[in-house]
C-alpha positions in Angstrom: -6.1 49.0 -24.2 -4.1 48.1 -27.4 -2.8 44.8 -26.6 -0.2 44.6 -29.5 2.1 47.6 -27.9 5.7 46.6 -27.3 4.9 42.9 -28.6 7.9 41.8 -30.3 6.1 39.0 -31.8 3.2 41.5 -33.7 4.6 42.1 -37.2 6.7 38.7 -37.3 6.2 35.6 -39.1 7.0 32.0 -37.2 7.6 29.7 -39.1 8.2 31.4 -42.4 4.7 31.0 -42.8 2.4 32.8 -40.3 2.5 36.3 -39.7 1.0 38.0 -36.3 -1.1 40.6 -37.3 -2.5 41.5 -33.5 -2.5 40.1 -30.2 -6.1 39.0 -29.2 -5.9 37.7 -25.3 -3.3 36.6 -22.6 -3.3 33.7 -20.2 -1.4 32.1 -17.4 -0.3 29.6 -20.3 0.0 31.1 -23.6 -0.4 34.1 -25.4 -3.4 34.5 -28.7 -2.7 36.2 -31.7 -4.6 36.3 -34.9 -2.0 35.2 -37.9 -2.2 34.7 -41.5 -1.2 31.6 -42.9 0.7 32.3 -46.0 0.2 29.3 -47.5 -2.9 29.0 -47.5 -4.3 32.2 -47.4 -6.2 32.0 -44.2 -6.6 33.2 -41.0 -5.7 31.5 -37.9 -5.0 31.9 -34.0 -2.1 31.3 -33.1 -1.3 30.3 -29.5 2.1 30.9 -28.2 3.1 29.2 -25.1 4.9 31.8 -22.0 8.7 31.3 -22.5 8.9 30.0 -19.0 6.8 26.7 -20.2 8.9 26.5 -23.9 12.1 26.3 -22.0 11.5 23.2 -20.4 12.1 20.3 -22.9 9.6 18.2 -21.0 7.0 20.3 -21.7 7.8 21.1 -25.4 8.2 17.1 -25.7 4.4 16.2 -24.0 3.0 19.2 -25.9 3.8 18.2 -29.5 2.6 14.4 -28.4 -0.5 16.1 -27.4 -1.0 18.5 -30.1 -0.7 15.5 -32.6 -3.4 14.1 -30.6 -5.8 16.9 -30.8 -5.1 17.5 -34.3 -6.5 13.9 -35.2 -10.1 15.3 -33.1 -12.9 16.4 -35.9 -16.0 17.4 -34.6 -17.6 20.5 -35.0 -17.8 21.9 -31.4 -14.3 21.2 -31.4 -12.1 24.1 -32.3 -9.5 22.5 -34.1 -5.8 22.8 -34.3 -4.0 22.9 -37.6 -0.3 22.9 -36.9 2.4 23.1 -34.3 5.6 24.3 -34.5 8.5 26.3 -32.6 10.5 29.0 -33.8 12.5 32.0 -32.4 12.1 30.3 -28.9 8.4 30.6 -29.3 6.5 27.3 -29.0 3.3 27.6 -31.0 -0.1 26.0 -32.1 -2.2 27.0 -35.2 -5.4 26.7 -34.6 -9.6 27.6 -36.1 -10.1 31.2 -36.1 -13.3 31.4 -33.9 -14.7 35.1 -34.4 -17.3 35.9 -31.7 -16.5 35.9 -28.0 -16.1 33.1 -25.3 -19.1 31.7 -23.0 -17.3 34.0 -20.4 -18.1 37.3 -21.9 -21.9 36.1 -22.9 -22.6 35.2 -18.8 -20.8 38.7 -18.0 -23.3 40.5 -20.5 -26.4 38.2 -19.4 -26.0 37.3 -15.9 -27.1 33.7 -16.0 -29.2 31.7 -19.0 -32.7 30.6 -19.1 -32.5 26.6 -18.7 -33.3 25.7 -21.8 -30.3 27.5 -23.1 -28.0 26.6 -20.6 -28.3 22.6 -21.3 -28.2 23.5 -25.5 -25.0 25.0 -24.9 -23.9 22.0 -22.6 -25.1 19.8 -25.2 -22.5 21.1 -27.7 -19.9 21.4 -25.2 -21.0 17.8 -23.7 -20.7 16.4 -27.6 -17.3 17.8 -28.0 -16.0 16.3 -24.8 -17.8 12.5 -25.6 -15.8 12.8 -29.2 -12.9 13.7 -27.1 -13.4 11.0 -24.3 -14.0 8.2 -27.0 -10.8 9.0 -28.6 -8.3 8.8 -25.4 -8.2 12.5 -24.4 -9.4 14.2 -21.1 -9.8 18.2 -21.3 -8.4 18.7 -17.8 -10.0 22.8 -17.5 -13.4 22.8 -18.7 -14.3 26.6 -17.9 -15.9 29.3 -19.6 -13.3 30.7 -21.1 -12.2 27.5 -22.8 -15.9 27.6 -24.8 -15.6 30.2 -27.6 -19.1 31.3 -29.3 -19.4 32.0 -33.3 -21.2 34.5 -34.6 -24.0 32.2 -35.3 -24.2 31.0 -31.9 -22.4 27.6 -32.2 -19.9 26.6 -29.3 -16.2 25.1 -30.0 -14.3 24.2 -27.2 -10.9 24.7 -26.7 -7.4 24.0 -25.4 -7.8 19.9 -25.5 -4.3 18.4 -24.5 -3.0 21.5 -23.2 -4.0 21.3 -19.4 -2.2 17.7 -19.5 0.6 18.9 -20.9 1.4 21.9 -18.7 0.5 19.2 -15.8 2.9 16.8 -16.8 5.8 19.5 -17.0 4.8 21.4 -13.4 4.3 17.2 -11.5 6.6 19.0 -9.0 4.4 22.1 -8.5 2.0 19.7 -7.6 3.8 18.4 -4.6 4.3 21.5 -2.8 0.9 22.9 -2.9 0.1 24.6 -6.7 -2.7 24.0 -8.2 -2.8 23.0 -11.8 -6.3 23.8 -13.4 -8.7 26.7 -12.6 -9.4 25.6 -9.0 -13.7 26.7 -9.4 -14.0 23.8 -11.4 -11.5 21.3 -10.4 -12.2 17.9 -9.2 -12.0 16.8 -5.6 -9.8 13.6 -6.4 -7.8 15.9 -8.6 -6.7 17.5 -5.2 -6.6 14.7 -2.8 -4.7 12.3 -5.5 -3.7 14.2 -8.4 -5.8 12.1 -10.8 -8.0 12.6 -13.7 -10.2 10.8 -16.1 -13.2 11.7 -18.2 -15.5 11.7 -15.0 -12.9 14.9 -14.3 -14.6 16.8 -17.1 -18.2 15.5 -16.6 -17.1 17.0 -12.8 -16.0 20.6 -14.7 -18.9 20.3 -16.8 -21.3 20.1 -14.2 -19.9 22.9 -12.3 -20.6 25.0 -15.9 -23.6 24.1 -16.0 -24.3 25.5 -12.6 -22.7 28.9 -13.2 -25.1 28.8 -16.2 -27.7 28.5 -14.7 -27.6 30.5 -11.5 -24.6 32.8 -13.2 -22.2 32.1 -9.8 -19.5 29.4 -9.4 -20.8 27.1 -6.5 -17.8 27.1 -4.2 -15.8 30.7 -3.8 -13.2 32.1 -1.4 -10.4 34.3 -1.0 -7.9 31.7 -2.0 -8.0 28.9 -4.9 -7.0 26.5 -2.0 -10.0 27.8 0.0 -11.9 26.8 -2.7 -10.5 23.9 -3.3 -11.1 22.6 -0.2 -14.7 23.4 -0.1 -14.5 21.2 -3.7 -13.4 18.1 -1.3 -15.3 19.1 1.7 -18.7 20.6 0.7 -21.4 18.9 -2.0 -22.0 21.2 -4.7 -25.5 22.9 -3.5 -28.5 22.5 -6.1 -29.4 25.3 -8.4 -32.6 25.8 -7.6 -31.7 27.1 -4.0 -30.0 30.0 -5.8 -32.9 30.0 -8.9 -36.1 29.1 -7.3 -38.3 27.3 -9.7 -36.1 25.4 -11.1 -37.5 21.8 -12.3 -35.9 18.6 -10.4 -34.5 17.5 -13.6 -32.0 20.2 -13.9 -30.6 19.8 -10.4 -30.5 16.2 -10.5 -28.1 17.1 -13.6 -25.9 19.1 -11.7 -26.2 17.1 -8.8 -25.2 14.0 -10.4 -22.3 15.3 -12.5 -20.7 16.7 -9.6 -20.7 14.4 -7.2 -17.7 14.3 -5.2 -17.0 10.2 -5.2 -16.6 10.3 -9.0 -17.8 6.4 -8.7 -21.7 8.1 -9.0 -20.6 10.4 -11.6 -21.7 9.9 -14.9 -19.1 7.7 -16.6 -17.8 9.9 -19.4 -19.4 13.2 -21.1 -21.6 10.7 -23.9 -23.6 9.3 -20.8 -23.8 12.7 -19.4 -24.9 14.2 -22.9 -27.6 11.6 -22.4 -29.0 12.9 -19.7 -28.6 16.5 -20.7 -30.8 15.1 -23.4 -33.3 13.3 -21.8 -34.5 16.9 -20.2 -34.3 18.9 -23.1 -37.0 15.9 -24.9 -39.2 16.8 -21.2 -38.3 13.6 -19.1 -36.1 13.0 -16.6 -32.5 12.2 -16.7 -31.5 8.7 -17.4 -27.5 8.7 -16.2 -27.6 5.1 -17.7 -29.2 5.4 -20.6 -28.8 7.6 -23.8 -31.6 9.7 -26.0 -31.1 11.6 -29.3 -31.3 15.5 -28.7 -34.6 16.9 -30.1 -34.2 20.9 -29.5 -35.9 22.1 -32.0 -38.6 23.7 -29.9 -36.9 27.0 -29.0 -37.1 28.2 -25.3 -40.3 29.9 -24.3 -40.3 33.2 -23.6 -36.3 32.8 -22.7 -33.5 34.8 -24.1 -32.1 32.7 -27.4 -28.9 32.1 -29.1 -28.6 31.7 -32.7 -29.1 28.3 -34.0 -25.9 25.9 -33.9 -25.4 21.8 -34.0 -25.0 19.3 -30.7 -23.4 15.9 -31.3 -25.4 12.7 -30.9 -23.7 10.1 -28.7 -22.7 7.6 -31.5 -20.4 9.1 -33.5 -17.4 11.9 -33.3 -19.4 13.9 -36.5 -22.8 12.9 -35.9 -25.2 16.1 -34.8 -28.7 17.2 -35.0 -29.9 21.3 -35.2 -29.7 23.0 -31.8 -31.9 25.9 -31.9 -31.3 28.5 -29.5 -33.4 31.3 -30.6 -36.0 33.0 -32.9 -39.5 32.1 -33.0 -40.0 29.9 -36.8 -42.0 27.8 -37.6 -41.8 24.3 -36.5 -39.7 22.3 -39.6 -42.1 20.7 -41.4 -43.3 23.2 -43.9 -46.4 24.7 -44.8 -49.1 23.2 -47.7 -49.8 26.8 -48.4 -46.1 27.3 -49.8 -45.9 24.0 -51.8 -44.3 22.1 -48.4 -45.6 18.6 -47.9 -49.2 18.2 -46.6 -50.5 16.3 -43.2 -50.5 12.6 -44.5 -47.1 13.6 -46.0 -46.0 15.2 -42.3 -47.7 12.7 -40.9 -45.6 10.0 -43.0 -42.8 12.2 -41.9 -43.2 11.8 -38.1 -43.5 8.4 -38.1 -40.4 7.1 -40.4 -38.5 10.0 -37.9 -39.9 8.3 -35.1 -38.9 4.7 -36.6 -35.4 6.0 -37.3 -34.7 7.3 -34.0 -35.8 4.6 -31.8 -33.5 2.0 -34.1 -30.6 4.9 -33.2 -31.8 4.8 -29.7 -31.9 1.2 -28.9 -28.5 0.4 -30.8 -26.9 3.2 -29.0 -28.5 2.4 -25.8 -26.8 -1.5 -26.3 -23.7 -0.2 -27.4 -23.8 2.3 -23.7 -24.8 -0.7 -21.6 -23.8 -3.5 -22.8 -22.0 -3.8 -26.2 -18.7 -1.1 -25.5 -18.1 -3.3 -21.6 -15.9 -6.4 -21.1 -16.7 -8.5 -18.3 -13.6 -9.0 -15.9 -13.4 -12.8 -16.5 -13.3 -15.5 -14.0 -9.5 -15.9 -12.9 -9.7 -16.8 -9.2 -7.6 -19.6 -8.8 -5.4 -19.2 -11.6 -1.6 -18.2 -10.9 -0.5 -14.7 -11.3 1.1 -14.7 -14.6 -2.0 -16.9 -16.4 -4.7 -14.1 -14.9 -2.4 -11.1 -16.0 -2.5 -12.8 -19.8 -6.4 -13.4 -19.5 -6.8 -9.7 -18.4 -4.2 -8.5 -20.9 -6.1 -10.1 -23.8 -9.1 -8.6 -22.9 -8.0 -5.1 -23.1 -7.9 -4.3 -19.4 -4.7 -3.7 -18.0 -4.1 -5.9 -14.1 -2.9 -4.2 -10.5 -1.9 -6.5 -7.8 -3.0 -5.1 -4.2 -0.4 -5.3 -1.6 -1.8 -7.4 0.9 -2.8 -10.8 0.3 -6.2 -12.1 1.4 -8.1 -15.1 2.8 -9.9 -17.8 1.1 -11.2 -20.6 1.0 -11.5 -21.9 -2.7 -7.6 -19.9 -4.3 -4.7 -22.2 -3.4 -2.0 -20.0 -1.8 -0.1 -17.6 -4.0 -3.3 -17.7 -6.5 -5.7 -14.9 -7.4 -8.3 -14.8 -4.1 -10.8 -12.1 -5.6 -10.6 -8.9 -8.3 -11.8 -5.7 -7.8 -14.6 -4.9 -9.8 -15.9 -8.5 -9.1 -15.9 -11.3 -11.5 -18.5 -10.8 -14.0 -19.0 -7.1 -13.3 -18.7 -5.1 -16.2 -15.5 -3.0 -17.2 -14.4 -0.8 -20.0 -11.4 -1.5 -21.9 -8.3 -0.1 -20.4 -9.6 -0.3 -17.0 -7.7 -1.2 -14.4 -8.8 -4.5 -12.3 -7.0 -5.3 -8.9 -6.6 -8.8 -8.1 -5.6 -10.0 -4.3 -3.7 -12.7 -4.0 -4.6 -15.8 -1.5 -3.2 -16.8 0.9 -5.0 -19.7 1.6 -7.8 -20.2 4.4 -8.5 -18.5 7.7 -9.2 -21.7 9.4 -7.0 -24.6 9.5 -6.9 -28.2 11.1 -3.9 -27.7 14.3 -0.9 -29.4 13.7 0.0 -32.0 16.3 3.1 -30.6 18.2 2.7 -32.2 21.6 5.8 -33.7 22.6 7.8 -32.2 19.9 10.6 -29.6 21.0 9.6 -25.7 21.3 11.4 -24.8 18.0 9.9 -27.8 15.9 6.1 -27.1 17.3 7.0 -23.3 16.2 8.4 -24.1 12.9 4.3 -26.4 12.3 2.9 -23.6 13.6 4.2 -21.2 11.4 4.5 -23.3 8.1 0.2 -23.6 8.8 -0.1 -19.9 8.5 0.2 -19.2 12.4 1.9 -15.9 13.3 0.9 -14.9 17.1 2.3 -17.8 19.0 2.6 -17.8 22.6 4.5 -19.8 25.3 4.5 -20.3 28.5 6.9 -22.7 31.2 5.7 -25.5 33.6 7.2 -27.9 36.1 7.6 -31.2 34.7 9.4 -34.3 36.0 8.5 -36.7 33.1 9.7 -34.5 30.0 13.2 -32.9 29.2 13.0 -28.6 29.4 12.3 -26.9 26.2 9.4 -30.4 25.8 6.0 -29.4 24.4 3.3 -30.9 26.9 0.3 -29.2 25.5 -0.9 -26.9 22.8 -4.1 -24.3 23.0 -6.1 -24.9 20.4 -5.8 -28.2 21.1 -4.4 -30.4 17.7 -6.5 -31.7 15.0 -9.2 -29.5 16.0 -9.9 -25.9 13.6 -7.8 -23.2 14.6 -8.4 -19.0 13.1 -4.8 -18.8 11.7 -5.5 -14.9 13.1 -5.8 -15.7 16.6 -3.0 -16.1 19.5 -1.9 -20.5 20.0 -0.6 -20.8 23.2 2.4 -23.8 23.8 2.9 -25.2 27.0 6.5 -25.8 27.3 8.5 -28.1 30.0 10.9 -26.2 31.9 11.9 -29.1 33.4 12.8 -29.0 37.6 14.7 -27.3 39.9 17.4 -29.9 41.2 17.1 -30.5 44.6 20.1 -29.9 47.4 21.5 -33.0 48.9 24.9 -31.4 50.4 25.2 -32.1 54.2 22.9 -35.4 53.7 24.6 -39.0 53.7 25.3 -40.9 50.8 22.4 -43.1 51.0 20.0 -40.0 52.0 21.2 -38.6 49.1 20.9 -41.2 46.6 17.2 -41.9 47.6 16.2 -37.8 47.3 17.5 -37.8 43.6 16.6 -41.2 42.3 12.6 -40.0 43.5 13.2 -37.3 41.0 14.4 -39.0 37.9 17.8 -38.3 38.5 20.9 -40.9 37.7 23.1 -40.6 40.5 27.3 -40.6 40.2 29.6 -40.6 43.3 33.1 -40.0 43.9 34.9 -39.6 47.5 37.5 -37.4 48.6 39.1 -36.7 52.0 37.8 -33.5 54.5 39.0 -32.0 57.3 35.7 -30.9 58.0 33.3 -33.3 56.6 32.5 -36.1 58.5 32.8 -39.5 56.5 29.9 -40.9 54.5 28.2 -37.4 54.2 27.5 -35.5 50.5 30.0 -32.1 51.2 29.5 -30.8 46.9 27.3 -31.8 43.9 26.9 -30.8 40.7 24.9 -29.4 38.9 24.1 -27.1 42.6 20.9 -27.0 44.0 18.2 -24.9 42.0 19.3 -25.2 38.7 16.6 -26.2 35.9 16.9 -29.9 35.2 15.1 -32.9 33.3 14.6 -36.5 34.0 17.4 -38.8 33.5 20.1 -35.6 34.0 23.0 -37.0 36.1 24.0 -35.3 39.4 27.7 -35.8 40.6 27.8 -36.4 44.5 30.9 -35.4 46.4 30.8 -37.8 49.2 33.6 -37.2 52.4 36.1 -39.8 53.3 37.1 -38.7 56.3 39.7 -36.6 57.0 43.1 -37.5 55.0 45.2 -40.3 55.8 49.0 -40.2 55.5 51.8 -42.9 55.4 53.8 -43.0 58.8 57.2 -43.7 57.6 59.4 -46.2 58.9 61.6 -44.6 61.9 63.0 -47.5 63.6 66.5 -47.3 63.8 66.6 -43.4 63.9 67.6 -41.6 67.2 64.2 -40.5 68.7 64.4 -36.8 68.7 65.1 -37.4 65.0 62.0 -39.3 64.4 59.8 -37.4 66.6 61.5 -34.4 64.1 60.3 -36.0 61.0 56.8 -37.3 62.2 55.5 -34.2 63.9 56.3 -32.4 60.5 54.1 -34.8 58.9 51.4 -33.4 61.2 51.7 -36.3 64.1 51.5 -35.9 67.4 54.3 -38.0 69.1 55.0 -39.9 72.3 58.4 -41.1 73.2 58.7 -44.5 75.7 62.4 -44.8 76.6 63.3 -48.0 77.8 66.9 -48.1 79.9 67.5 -44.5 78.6 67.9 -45.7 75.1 67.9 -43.0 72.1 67.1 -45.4 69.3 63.9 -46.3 68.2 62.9 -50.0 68.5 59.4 -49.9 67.3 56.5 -47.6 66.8 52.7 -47.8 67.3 50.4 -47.6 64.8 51.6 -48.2 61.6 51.1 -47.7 58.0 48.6 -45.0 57.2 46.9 -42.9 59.9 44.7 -39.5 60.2 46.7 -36.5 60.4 47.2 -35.2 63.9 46.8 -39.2 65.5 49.3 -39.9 68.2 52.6 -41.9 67.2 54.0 -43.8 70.3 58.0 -44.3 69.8 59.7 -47.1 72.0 63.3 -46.5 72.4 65.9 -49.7 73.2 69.2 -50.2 74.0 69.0 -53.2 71.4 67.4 -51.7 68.3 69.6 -51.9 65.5 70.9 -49.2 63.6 70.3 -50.1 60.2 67.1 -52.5 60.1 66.1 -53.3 56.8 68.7 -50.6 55.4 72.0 -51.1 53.4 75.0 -51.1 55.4 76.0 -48.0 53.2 72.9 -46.5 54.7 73.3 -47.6 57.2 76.6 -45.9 57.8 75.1 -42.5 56.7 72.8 -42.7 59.2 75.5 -43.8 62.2 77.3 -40.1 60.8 73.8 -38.6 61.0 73.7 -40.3 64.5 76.6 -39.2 65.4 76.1 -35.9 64.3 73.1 -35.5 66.7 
């Protein structure tokens, strides 16, 4: 199929300086062409990103910062980018022209590799990722189709910054369910968090190596979020169920690498890289130590690739020969043609030998010691003085949300960090610090006797929370009194478990209406009471006996509370007014509507009143005797001007 029909691009120059002479491959990101560069008088590829990514001016922005940081990446298994540029609405990179094909088409052709050259192509691929990992940049889609393969058999991997940068622009994808990456080699906590770090691209890498191996991904399905899940769900099985007689060696490297709790991953590609070529020397993989890469045995009786260069961990351009194929001789020469003889080889060997082990042990410090920081000792100190010892360190300081117990930080100090103190940390690592707040156990706080919302307030300033209360009778203590306290004070208390106050509720106050005076005064002095009486007149209430009191009976009470006693005075007493003088039917008139009863004794048929029995003040209904005379007078103790109304009132009668 010609790829460059209808490609408005093929036959234009971007840039004014690279023209598209064809169109060499298409992908859910960008577009490749092969370009000439004008100005240099070379050939390039040119990647073109799909309009629907250089639209978006997040993206463009992210993928210039990355670019810039890939284009600062020399190594040679890194296919490197030249230039970056837009023009005509086309965002593009100029990058190495790799001619060959990709590690795709080689396992399509072959099937699977023999072991041997499986882990020599990972160690190429591994020793482009290490340079990448010790400069700040994570690949993000380690795949197949991301290794391309020159015509001498060297691998260059490809697309560095581009995953990240079509991430950052789709963080919204992300949310609703897309996956970003090619989901056969994507990394659990990529799915379950949405994070990624070089132990991402040991994950990817170990996936590879699988496929290599056995020449099928580990985890398929109909779906990419089928196979997703089985990423997050299922361990990654070990090639040598799908290839028997495979050594232990090589699963334990895929194994190892793709472990779903990236914590028991290999730390970043160069310690994976070790590993990788710790097996290719015969031994077994060390994930925490390093080796130099000796392949220049090639593969018995295996298919081979031409020979091609693998980085040593140590150094972004450092590499030793990889060979993948033919059947030469084995490097040192021959005396027959001139080359050195055996005291020379021998001579040889061993300053080789001395060479390596110095690279060895100094690169093995610098892996497991010398490149760590250890998180320092900041428990106790204030949150501000452990973020500046962190800070100056390199590492960069998280504070967890919930604050912790302990027994040596103060409150509001740093309790404990996460890695430990002492443990060893990379720079730019992250350590979580808790803050304290204070310790579990605590002396009680003496409360008895206090009021409820003063023993609450102790409680709670000691670090109490679940505090319970309950009510109890009490004579001797006013209501709301604290009589006893569970744990009992001064002794240690968990500041997680329930204290229980016993509060006074005080009494119920007892009823004394209907008793006498006295009766009552002796029920509520035996309670604590003070005792205050006033008297009032009944109808109904026999005199001397408690008819109301306040406050009524049953209501919650303390000692030393007053109750007010209503005591009965009999029945009212009214003033019997002065009548002598007055005709009798008159007087009788006037005292029955006070509410008398009257009795009139007439003596010799006399209407005026003499005198009158009793006098002054008597109950209301009491008889009222009038005695009638022919001598009273008719205006006792009156003025005669009275005394004349009333002979016209007389008289009127």
């Amino acid at each position: 199929m010609d790829m460059t029909t209808a490609d408005p691009l093929v036959g234009a120059t971007l840039d004014r300086r690279y023209f598209v002479e064809s169109r060499i491959a298409g992908g859910g990101m960008a577009t490749v062409y092969i370009a000439h560069d004008q100005r240099l008088d070379r050939r390039v590829a040119l990647k073109v990103m799909h309009p629907s990514l250089a639209q978006d001016p997040q993206f463009v922005r992210r993928f210039i910062n990355e670019a810039h940081s890939v284009a600062k990446l020399s190594h040679p298994n890194v296919v490197q980018v030249f230039d970056q540029g837009t023009d005509q609405g086309c965002v593009f990179l100029a990058m190495e022209y790799v001619p060959g094909r990709t590690l795709r088409d080689l396992l399509e052709e072959r099937g699977r590799l023999h072991p041997r050259e499986a882990l020599q192509v990972m160690a190429q691929v591994l020793g482009a990722l290490g340079a990448a990992h010790r400069a700040g940049l994570v690949h993000r889609d380690i795949k197949p189709e991301n290794v391309l393969l020159t015509v001498d058999g060297q691998a260059k991997v490809a697309d560095f910054g581009l995953a990240r940068a079509v991430e950052s622009a789709h963080q919204g994808m992300t949310k609703t369910g897309t996956l970003m990456g090619t989901a056969a080699y994507i990394a659990p906590e990529q799915i379950e968090r949405g994070t990624s770090d070089t132990r991402t691209d040991v994950y990817a890498a170990g996936i590879m190596l699988y496929e290599l191996l056995t020449g099928a991904q580990p985890h398929t399905g109909e779906t990419p979020i089928a196979v997703a899940y089985q990423h997050v769900n299922s361990d990654v099985p070990r090639p040598s169920t799908v290839v028997p007689g495979l050594p232990p060696e090589i699963d334990a490297l895929v194994t190892k690498a793709t472990e779903r709790d990236p914590r028991y991953r290999p730390g970043d590609a160069g310690q994976y890289l070790s590993a990788v070529a710790q097996v290719l020397d015969g031994g077994a993989p060390a994930f925490a130590q390093t080796a130099v890469i000796d392949t220049a045995s090639p593969a018995a009786g295996g298919p081979a690739l031409r020979s091609g260069t693998a980085p040593v961990p140590g150094g972004d351009n450092a590499t030793v020969q990889v060979n993948v194929g033919g059947h030469g001789g084995d490097g040192y020469g021959d005396p027959r043609d001139g080359g050195p003889g055996p005291g020379r080889r021998k001579y040889l060997l061993m300053a080789t030998a001395g060479v390596l082990a110095v690279v060895m042990l100094c690169f093995g410090w610098w892996m497991l010691i010398g490149r760590y920081e250890s998180v320092p000792d900041v428990v106790g100190m204030d949150q501000n003085a452990a973020t500046a010892e962190l800070r100056s360190l390199g590492l960069k300081i998280e504070v967890a949300d919930d604050p912790v117990y302990s027994d040596e930080a103060a409150e509001g100090t740093v309790a404990a960090t996460t890695p430990d103190v002492g443990d060893n940390v990379l720079p730019e690592d992250t350590v979580t610090v808790s803050l304290s707040k204070g310790p579990q156990t605590v002396d009680m706080p003496e409360v008895v006797g206090d009021p409820e919302a003063n023993a609450r307030k102790a409680l709670e300033d000691a670090g109490f929370t679940d505090i319970d209360v309950k009510q109890e009778d009490s004579y001797d203590h006013p209501p709301g009194t604290v009589l006893d306290v569970d744990p009992e004070e001064g002794s240690g208390a968990d500041r997680e478990e329930t204290v229980t106050l016993t509060v006074s509720k005080g009494f119920d106050v007892p009823g004394v209406v209907g008793l006498t005076e006295e009766a009552a005064r002796t029920e509520l002095d035996g309670k604590g009471l003070e005792v205050e009486v006033t008297t009032a007149s009944s109808d109904d209430t026999p005199k001397g006996e408690v008819m109301k009191q306040s406050p009524e009976a049953g209501t919650t009470a303390g000692a030393g509370d007053t109750v007010k006693l209503t005591v009965s005075s009999g029945k009212e007493q009214i003033e019997i007014p002065d009548v002598r003088g007055m005709k009798y039917k008159k007087a009788e008139k006037e005292l029955e509507k006070l509410g008398f009863e009257v009795e009139v004794t007439r003596v010799l048929g006399a209407d005026r009143v003499d005198s009158y029995t009793p006098t002054g003040k008597a109950e209301k209904g009491a008889k009222i005797e009038l005695i009638t005379s022919p001598f009273a007078p008719r205006d006792r103790d009156r003025d005669r001007g009275r005394g004349r109304d009333r002979d016209r009132d007389d008289d009127d009668d």
